[in-house]
C-alpha positions in Angstrom: 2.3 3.6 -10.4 1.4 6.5 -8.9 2.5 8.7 -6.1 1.2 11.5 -3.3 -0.2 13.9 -3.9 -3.3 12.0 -5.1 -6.1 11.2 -3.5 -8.4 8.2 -3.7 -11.9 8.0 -3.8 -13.8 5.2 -1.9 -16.6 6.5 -0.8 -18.4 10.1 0.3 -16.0 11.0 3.1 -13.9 8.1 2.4 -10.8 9.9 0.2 -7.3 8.9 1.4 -4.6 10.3 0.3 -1.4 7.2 0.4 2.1 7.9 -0.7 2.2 5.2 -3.0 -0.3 3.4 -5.5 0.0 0.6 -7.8 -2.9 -0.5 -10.7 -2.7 -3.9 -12.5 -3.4 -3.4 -15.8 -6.7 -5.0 -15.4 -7.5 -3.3 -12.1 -11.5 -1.8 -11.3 -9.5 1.6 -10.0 -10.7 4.2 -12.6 -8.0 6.8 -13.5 -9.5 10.4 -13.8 -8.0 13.5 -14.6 -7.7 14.7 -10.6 -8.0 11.6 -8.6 -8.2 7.6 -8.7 -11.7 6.4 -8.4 -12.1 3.0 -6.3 -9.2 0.8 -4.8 -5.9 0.4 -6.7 -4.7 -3.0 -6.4 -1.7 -2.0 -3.9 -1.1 0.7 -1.5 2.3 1.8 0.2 2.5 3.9 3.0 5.9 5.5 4.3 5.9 6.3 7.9 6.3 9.9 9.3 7.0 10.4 12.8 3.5 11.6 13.0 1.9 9.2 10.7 2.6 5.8 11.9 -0.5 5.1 14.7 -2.9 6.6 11.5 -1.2 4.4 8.9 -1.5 1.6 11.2 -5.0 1.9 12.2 -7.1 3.9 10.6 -5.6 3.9 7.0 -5.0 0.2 7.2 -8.8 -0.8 8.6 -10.0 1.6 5.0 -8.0 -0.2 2.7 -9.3 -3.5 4.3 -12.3 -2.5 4.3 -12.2 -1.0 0.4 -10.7 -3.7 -1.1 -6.9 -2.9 -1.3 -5.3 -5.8 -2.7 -2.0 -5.7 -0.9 -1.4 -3.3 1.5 2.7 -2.3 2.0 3.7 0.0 5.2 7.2 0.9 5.1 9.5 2.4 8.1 12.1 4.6 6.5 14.4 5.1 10.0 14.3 1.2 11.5 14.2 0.5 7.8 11.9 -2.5 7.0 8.6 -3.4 4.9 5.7 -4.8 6.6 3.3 -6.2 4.1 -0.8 -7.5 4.6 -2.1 -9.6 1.6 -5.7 -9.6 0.9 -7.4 -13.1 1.9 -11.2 -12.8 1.2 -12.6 -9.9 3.1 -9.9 -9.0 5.3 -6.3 -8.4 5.3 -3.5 -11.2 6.8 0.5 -10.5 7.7 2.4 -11.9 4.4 5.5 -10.5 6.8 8.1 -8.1 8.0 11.1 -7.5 5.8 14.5 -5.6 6.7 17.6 -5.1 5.6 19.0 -8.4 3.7 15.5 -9.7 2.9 13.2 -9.8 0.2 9.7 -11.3 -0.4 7.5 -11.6 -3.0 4.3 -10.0 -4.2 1.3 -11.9 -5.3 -0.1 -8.2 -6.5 3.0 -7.8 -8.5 2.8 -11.2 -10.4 5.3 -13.2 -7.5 8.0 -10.4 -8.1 10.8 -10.5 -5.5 11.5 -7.5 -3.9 14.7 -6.8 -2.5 14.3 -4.7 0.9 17.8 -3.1 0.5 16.7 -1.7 -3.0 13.9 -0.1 -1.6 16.1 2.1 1.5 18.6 2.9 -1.4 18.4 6.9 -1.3 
């Protein structure tokens, strides 16, 4: 696992930067000594107040389109996970989690993940 500040490369131009990344031990994401090279198997986003029509959209249609396996965006204020699966080419709604829920993560070998744990700060 790995988190911001550390970018991504996909692509010439193409270099994200999420708050949280994930690589299965058998993932095509390269580790180099600055950066990841190609898409880590999941990506987590935390929302800002400034972030969330970026994460939503523009973030959300380059992991889709790079090959993020599993694609997490979470809301720290109304506190709940909204998580997008990869099916093929293209991303589909596993759910929205809050408070009292959990779900589990094909990325993360069917781990359950208890939403409660994750607003614990």
């Amino acid at each position: 696992a790995f988190a911001a500040p550390l970018e991504i490369y996909l692509d010439n131009g193409v270099i994200p930067q999420p708050d949280v990344m994930w690589l299965a031990p058998n993932s095509k994401c390269i580790i180099d000594e600055k950066r990841l090279i190609g898409p880590p198997d999941l990506v987590a986003e935390i929302f800002s107040p400034g972030s969330v029509l970026y994460d939503r959209s523009d973030k959300f249609d380059i992991y889709e389109r790079y090959g993020i396996g599993e694609y997490w965006m979470i809301d720290p204020i109304e506190e709940y996970v909204e998580v997008y699966i990869r099916k093929d080419d293209h991303f589909v709604r596993q759910g929205i989690y809050g408070s009292g829920k959990q779900f589990n993560s094909s990325i993360l070998n069917g781990a359950a993940l208890n939403i409660d744990k994750i607003f614990e700060w």
